[in-house]
N, C-alpha and C positions, 0 to 999 in steps of 0.2 A: 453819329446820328442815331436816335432810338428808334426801334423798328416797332410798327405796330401788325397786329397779327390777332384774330380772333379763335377762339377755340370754345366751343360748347363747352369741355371738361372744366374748363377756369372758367365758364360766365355761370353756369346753372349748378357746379357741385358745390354744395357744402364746404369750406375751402378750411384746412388746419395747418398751423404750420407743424411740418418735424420736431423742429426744435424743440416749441412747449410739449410736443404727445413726447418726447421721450425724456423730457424732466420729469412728465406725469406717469410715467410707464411704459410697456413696454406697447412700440407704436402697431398700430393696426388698422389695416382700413376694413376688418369684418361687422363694426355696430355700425348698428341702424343710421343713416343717415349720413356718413361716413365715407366719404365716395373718393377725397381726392387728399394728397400733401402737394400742397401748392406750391411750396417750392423748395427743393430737396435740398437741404445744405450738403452742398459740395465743392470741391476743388474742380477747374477746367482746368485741362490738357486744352492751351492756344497756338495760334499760331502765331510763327515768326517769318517772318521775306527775310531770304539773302540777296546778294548782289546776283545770286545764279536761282532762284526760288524759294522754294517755303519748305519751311521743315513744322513740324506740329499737327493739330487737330483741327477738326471744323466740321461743319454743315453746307451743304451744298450751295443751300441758299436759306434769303430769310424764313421761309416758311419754315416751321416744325418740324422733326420727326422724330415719328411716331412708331412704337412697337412692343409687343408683348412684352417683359421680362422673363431672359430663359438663362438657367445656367449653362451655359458655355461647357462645362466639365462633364456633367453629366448627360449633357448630346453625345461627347466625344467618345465617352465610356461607353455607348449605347452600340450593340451591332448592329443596331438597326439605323445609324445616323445616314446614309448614304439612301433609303428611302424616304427619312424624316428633312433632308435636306430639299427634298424634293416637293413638300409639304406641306414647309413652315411658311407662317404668315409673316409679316414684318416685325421684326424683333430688334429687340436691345442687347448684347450678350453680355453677362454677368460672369464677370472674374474675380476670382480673390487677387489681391497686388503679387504674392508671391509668382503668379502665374502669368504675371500683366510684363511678357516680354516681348522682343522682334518674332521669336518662334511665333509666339501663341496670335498675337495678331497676325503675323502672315495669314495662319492657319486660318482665323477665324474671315478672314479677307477672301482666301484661296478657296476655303469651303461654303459659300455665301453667295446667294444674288445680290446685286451690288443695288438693284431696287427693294431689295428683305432689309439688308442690314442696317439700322438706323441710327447706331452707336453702339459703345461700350460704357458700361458703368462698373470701374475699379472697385472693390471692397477691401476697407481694414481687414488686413488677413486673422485680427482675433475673431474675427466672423467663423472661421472655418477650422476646423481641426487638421485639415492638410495639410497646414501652412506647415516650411519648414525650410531653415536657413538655406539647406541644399541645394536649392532649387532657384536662389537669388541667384538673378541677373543686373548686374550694371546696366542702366540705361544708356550710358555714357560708350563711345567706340572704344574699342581696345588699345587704340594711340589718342589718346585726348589730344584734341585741337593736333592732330597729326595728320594725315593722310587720308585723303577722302570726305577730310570735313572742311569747315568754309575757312579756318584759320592755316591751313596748309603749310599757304609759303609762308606766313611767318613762327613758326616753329621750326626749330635747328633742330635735327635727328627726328624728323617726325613721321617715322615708321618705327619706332619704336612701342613693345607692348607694355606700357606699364599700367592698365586695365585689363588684368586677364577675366574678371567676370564680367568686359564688358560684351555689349551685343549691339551698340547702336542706334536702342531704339529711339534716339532722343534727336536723331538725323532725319526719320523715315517722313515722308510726304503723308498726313492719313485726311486727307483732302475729304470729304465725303461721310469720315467715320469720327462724329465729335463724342468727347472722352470725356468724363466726369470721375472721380474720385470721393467716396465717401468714407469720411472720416471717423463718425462718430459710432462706435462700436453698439451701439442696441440698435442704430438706424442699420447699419450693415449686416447683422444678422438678421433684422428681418426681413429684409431686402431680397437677403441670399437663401432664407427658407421660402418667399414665395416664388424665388426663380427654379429653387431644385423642385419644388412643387407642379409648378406648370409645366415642365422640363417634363416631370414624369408623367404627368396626365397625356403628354405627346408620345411619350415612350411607350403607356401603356395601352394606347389606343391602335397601336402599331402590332405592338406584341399580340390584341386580341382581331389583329386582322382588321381593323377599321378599315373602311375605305375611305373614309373623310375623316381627318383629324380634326374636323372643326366643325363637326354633328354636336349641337347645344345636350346633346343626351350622355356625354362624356364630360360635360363642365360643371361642377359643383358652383359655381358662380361665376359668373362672366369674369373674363382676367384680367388681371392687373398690369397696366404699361408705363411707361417712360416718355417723356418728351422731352425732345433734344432742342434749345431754341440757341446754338452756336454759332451762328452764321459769322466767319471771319474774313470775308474776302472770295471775289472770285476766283477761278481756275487761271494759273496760266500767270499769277503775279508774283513780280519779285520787287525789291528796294526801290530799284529804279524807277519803275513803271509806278509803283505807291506815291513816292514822292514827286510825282511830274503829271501827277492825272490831272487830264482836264478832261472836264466837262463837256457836253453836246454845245453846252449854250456858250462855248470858248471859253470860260471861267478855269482858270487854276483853282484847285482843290484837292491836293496830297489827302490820300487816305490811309497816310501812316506816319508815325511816328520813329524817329531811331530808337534804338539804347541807348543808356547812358547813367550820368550824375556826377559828383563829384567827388576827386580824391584829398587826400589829406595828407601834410608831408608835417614834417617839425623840426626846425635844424639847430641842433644841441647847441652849444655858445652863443657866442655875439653875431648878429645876423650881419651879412655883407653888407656893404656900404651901400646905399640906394643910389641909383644912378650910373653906378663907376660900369655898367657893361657887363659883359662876359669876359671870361677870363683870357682868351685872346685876342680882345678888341686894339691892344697894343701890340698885339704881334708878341710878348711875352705869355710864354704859357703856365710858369710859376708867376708871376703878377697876381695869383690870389691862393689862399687853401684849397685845394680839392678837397674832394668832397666821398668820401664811403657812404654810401646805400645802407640800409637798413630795411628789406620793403617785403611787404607781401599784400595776396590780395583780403579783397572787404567784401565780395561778393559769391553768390552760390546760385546754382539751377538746380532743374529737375522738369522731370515730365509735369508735373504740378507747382507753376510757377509762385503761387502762394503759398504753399509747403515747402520751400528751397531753405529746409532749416541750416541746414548744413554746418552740421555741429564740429566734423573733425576736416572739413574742408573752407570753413570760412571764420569760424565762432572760434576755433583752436588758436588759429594763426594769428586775429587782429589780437587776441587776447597775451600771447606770446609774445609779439612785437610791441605793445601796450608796456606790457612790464617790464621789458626788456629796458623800455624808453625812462620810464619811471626809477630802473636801479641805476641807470646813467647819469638820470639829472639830480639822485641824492646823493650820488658819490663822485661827481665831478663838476667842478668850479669851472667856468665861464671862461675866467682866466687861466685855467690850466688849458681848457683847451682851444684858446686865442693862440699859445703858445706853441699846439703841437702840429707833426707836419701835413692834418688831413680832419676836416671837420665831420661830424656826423649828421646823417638826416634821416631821420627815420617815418617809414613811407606806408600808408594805405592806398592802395590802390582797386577804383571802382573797375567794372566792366571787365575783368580782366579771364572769365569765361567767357566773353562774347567777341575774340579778337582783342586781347589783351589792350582793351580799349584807354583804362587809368597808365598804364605803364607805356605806353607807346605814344599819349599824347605828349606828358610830360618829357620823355626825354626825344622828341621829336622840337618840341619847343625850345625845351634847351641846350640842344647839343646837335642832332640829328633830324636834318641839318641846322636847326636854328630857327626859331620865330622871328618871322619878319613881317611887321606891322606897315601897312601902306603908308603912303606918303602923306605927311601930316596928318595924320590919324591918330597919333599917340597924342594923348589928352590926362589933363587931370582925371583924378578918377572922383572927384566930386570938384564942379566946374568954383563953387565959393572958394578954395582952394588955389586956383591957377598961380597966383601973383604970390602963393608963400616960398620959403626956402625950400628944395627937393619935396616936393609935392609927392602923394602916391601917383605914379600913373596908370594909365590904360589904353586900351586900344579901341578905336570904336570899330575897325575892320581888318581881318580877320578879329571879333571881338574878344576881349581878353579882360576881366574886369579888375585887375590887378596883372603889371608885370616886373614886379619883385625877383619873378623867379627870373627874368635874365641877368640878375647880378651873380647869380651861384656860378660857385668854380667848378673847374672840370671833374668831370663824376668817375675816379679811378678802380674802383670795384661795386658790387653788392653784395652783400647778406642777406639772402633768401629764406624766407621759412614757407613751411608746406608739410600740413597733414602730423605736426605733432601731439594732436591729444590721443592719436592710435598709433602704438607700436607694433612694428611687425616681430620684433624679438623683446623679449625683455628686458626695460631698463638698454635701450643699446637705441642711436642716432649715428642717422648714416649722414655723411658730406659729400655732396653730389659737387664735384669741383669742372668747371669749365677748359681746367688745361693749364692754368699757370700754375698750380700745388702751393703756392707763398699759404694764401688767405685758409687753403685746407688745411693744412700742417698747423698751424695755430689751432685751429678748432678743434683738429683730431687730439692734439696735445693737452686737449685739459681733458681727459677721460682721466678718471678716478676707481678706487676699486668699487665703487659700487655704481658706476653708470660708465657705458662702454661707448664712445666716440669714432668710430670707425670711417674709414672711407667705403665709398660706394663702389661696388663691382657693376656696377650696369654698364660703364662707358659710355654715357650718354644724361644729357642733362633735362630735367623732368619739366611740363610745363609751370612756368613763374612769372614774375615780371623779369629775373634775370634771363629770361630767352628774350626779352623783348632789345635788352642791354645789348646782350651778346649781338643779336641777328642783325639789328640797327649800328653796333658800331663794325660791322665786318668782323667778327672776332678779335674785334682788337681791347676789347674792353669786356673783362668778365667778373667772373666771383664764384660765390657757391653756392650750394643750396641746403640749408639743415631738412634733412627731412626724418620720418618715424618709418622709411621704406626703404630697402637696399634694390633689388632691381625689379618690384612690381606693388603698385600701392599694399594694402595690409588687408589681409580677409576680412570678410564683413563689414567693411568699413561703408559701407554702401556709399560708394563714390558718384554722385550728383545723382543723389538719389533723393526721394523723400523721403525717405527711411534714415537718412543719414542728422539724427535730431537724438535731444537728449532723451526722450523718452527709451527709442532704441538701442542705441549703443553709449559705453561709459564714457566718457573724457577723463581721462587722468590728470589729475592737476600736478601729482608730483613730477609728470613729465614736462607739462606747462609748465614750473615753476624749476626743472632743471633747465628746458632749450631756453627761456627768457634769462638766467642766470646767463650760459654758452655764451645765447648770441650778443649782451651786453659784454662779456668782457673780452667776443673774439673782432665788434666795434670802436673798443677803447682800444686794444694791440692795434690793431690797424691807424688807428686815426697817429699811435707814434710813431707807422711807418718806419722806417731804415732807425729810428731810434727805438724800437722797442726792446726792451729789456725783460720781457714775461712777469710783468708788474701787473698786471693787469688784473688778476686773479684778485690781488691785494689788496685793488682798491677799490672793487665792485666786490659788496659781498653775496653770500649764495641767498636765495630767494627760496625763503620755507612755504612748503606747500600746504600749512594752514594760517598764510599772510593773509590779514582781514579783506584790504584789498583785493588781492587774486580772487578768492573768496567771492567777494559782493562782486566784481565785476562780470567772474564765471557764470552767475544766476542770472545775470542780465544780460547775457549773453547768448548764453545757451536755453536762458527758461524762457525769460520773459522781457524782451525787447522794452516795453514801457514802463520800466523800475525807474524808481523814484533816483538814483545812483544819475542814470544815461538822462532824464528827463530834466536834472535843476542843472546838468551842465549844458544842455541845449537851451535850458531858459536863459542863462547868465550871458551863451552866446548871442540869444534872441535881443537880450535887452543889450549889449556891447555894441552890438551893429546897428540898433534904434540911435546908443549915442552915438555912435558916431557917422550914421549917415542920414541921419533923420528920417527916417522912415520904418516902420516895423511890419514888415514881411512875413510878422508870424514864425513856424517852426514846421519845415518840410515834412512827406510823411515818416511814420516810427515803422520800428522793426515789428512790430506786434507782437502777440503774444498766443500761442510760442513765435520767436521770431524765424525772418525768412529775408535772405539774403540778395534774393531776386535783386537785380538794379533798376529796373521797372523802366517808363521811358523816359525821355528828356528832355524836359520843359520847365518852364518857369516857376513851374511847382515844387521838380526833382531836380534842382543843381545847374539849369538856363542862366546863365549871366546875362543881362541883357543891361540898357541903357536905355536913359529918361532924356529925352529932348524935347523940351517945350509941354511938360505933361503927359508926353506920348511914349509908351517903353516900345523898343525895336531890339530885335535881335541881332543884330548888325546893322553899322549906318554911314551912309557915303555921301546923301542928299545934301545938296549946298544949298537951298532956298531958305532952310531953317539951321545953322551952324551950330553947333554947340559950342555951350559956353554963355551965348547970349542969353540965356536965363540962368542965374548963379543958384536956380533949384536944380540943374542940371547934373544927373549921376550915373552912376554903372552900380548895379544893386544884383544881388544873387543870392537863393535861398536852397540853401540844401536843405538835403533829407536829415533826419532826427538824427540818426547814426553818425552822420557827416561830423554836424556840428556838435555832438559831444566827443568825438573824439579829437576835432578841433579845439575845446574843450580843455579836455583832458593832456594833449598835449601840451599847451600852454600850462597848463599846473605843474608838466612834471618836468618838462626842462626848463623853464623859463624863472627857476628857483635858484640860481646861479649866478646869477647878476652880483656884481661884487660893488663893495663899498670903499673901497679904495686902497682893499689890503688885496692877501690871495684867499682871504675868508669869504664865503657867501655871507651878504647880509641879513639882517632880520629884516622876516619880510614884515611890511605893515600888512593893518586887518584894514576890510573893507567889505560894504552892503552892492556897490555900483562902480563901475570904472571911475566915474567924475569922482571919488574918494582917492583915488592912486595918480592924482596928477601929479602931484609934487614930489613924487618919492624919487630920491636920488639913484636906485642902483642900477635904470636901465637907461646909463648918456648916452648911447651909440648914436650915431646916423643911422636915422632910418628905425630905430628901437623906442620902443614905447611900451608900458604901463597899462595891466589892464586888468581887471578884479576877473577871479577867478569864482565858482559853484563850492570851493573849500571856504573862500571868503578870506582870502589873502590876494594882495596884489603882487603878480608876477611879472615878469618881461616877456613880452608878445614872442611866440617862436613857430609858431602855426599857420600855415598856408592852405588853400583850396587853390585846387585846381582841376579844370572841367578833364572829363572822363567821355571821351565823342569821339566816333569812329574817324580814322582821320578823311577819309572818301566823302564825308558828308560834312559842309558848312550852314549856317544861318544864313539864311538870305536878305543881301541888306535892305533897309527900309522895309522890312516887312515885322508883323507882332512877332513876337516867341511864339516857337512850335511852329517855325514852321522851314523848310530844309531842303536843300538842293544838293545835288550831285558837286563836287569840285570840277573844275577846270583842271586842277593840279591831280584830278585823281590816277595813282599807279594802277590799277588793277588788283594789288594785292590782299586787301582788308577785305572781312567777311561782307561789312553794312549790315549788320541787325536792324531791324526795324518791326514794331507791335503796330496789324491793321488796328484802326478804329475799333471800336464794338461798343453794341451799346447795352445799357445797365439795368437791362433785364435780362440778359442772360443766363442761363441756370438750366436746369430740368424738374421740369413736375411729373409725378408720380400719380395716377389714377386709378381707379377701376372703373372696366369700360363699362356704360351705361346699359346698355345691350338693348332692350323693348322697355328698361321702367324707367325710358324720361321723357315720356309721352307726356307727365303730366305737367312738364314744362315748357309745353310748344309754344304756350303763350308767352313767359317771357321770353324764351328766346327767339319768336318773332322779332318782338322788340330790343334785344339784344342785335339780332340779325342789320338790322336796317341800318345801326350803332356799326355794324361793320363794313357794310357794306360803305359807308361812306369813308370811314378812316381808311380801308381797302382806296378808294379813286383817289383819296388826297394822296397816300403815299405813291401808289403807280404811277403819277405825273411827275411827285421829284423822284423815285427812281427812274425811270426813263431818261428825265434831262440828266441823272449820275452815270448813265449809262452800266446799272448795275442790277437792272430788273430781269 
């Protein structure tokens, strides 16, 4: 809901945006007539509800706050801060990011009336000559998703330090104290010279014995402030309470949303038989190929969840497992590995910093314990459909918009990657092994004299989706983990940080384009199982680290999320799922530019599967008045995000090339504008396999899957729209529940100088202004009141 709110400084100042004053120069508000930046481009510090509270930023409430600009540093440096504390007006404290950690907030919290301090506002550290790597702190705890944090009990070894610059602050409750980030380096130096400015006119009015620091006979112009308009929720909420509010007037109205979106898997050969079950639906547990893992995650945070670039924690790893997928499906036939004892699928997984939410759905569905769809609930997945041969299906509750994936066989290891585009040694990958040694021994065995494969001395396995494997199968099911870390991530890597982006630190391709070599051929050893022969090397060849590919996909990855590469494979998707579900849903949102890994929240926008009965989409549906089916427009439709669907995408190109023509050769593929071009092509007969033009403009054999990325504690609630979420019945206790309040879109901070006695000459319109408020003022305090949030 948008909040309305009136302020003299936005109705009567002269209003400029930032942005243009610092394309035009450098920004000022000292000319004439110049009074205010209307609205600071900035990053929010938000908040998040767990199942136990709120970790993040915010404003007390809706109204503003409001406060001088003061540097924070230079009060601290001051010997006089401990009378200036006693002093100061309502302020905002100005930090450079190098300085923006648990310490320094404590500090600025512990030394502060909690009615003075009205925010913080982060600065690009090229703002300030201080800056200096030293002095970085990890936001992130020193055990990720270990101990103390809301994913606990599911992390195996989770007291473990493998964040030694962490500090936590990405935990802390700053309820009170909303946070903003400025990015743009001429905005943040001048920001930070009129904070050390004011800072000093306080300092120095001390030093000459003032008795009032805030005698106008000391101020060369009335000062400059901040308004904070963050309001995220009130005191006292967590997941629960979000998604169950009701209203004064009895009305249910959730004032939050979970995390989420959706994962992407892609399974190298010919896909399972549709229909035939899981792989011990006969009580036979060899009855199908199992299955080796290939996965890591698709997602990254940060104290600035639009800044979560995370170049060597999320851009590294899809990009490693991308071409890993791609030297698989050019050097192995379909029918080679029809033939061998263990299929491959290689896996993105969404949510997988917020409760390893992609990995834990997925193999909770199919293995752990198993998805089970209610009773006659499993449905075509487009109703025109019902009456053909193995129809796709679905489920209309628990909703599932595709369940393909219960044909996949049992899942006997994984291959993890994590944090390879930064090395902690040179040229050298560690193998973080779960305890069986098979899958390590392979991997450590292809080190070469110029890249060193070693195993990991930690004894403990770092967070992945393979802890999600591990934890869920009892240890009875493991793998390993490639990673660029022996037993504490890599310095400087600024681990969930917002720093952690190409601009900052390098990404090495030649290590991307050695661990995507590795982990392609320690996948192919594996899938021959008890028949491997260390053929493997042979038939996957090594991946040079100025492949055009690696190349363009590295930039669109790491630079610029909305490249023309990621955007014509999310178009091809757009229009695939137009043909074939009749409807075009458009194309979820993009990574942006620079991108940001955030998984944002989850709805029908971001990765919501939902279903169409009688014209009407529901998130879940159980209601017998209206059946489905009885309209043959009848569907289950789902729209990822831009990233989703191109590497959906992309997966389809690069395995689904292998489709054989009736030798052990791959066929030539045909060309093609549209899927409807690739109906006829003979190479992909399977059950359950079909044809479908790819963004290269060749028709491949479909091998790409989505699958939702949702906390498992939290369902759609049936018969109700998308977005909207209820606690399980089935819930253990165990999972974090992420969940983003509401907030509405004007959010921001504006920048002023206060008016002081020269805006008298505007009492008249803001008269008229005034009475403009005063009623917006009654309309809103009647519906907050019935929100019970006033």
């Amino acid at each position: 809901m948008r909040s309305f709110k009136c302020s003299f400084s936005f109705l009567l100042a002269s209003s400029l945006s930032l942005t243009s004053i610092a394309e035009q120069g450098t920004p000022t508000l000292d000319n004439p007539f110049q009074t205010s930046f209307r609205k600071l481009p900035q990053k929010p510090c938000v908040s998040l509800f767990t199942r136990d509270g709120r970790i993040g930023c915010g404003a007390y409430s809706r109204e503003s706050m409001t406060g001088q600009l003061l540097s924070w540093t230079s009060m601290m440096d001051s010997s006089y801060y401990d009378v200036l504390s006693k002093s100061l007006p309502k302020f905002i404290a100005v930090v450079d990011e190098y300085e923006y950690n648990y310490q320094t907030v404590q500090q600025i919290i512990d030394n502060s009336d909690s009615s003075l301090l009205q925010g913080i506002l982060v600065l690009n550290h090229t703002a300030s000559s201080s800056a200096s790597l030293s002095s970085y702190s990890s936001p992130a705890p020193v055990s990720p998703r270990g101990e103390d944090t809301a994913e606990a009990q599911l992390t195996p070894d989770n007291d473990y330090a493998w964040n030694a610059n962490g500090d936590g602050l990405i935990l802390k409750d700053m309820y009170g104290v909303p946070t903003g980030y400025v990015e743009d380096e001429t905005i943040a130096e001048y920001i930070l010279t009129v904070a050390d400015r004011q800072a000093s006119d306080f300092l120095s009015a001390l030093s000459n014995e003032q008795a009032n620091v805030f005698d106008e006979d000391i101020k060369t112009f009335p000062p400059i402030m901040g308004e904070f308009n963050m309001y995220m929720g009130p005191e006292g909420m967590n997941s629960t309470t979000c998604l169950s509010w009701i209203d004064t007037d009895g009305q249910w109205r959730p004032k939050c949303l979970p995390l989420g979106g959706t994962s992407v898997l892609g399974l190298a050969g010919s896909p399972y038989e549709r229909g035939s079950g899981s792989a011990n639906d006969d009580g036979n547990e060899n009855s199908k190929q199992p299955v080796v893992m290939v996965a890591t995650n698709m997602d990254a945070t940060s104290m600035f969840h639009d800044l979560s670039s995370g170049a060597n924690t999320a851009a590294s790893n899809i990009l490693t497992v991308l071409m890993a997928a791609k030297l698989f499906g050019e050097s192995v036939t379909d029918n080679l590995l029809d033939g061998l004892q263990n299929k491959v699928m290689f896996a993105f997984f969404q949510g997988e910093n917020y409760g390893y939410m992609g990995s834990r759905s997925f193999l909770r569905d199919v293995a752990y314990p198993g998805f089970q769809c209610d009773d006659n609930a499993s449905v075509a997945a487009m109703a025109k459909n019902k009456d053909d041969d193995n129809p796709k299906m679905a489920c209309l509750n628990p909703l599932r918009h595709d369940l393909d994936f219960m044909d996949i066989g049992d899942i006997v290891t994984m291959i993890a990657v994590d944090q390879v585009g930064i090395l902690s040694d040179n040229k050298t990958f560690y193998v973080h092994d779960s305890g069986n040694g098979y899958y390590g021994d392979i991997m450590t065995g292809m080190s070469s004299d110029d890249w060193t494969i070693q195993s990991a001395s930690a004894g403990s396995l770092p967070p992945s989706p393979l802890s999600s494997l591990f934890s869920l199968s009892e240890g009875a099911v493991g793998g390993i983990v490639l990673a660029g870390y022996d037993t504490a991530y890599a310095e400087n890597s600024f681990y969930m940080s917002h720093m952690d982006s190409s601009d900052r630190v390098t990404i090495d391709l030649e290590s991307i384009a050695k661990a995507a070599t590795i982990v392609a051929r320690t996948a192919l050893a594996a899938a021959y199982g008890d028949a491997n022969d260390g053929s493997a090397a042979d038939t996957i060849a090594e991946l040079d680290a100025d492949d055009e590919t690696l190349n363009s996909l590295a930039k669109c990855l790491l630079q610029n999320g909305n490249c023309n590469l990621l955007s014509n494979y999310a178009k091809m998707e757009r229009a695939n799922s137009r043909s074939e579900y009749d409807a075009d849903l458009g194309i979820g949102p993009s990574l942006g530019k620079p991108p940001s890994y955030y998984p944002s929240v989850f709805d029908s926008r971001n990765g919501q599967p939902f279903v169409q009965v009688n014209g009407k989409s529901y998130g879940a549906y159980t209601a017998s008045d209206t059946a489905y089916g009885d309209n043959t427009d009848d569907k289950f439709l789902i729209r990822p995000s831009m990233i989703s669907m191109s590497l959906h995408g992309l997966l389809n190109d690069y395995l689904g090339r292998g489709g054989s023509d009736g030798t052990n050769d791959s066929a030539e593929l045909e060309t093609c504008s549209s899927t409807s071009d690739c109906s006829k092509v003979e190479y992909c007969p399977n059950n359950g396999d079909k044809s479908v033009c790819t963004a290269s403009k060749v028709c491949v054999c479909s091998r790409a899957q989505y699958h939702i990325a949702l906390d498992e504690a939290i369902i759609p609630s049936p018969n109700n729209g998308t977005g909207v979420f209820v606690v399980s019945d089935d819930d253990e206790g165990v999972s974090p529940m992420y969940t983003e309040p509401y907030w509405s879109n004007d959010i921001g901070v504006h920048v002023f100088r206060s008016s002081g006695g020269a805006a008298n000459w505007t009492l008249g319109v803001g008269i008229v202004a005034s009475v403009g408020c005063i009623a917006a003022t009654i309309y809103l305090n009647r519906r907050l009141r019935k929100e019970k949030l006033y």
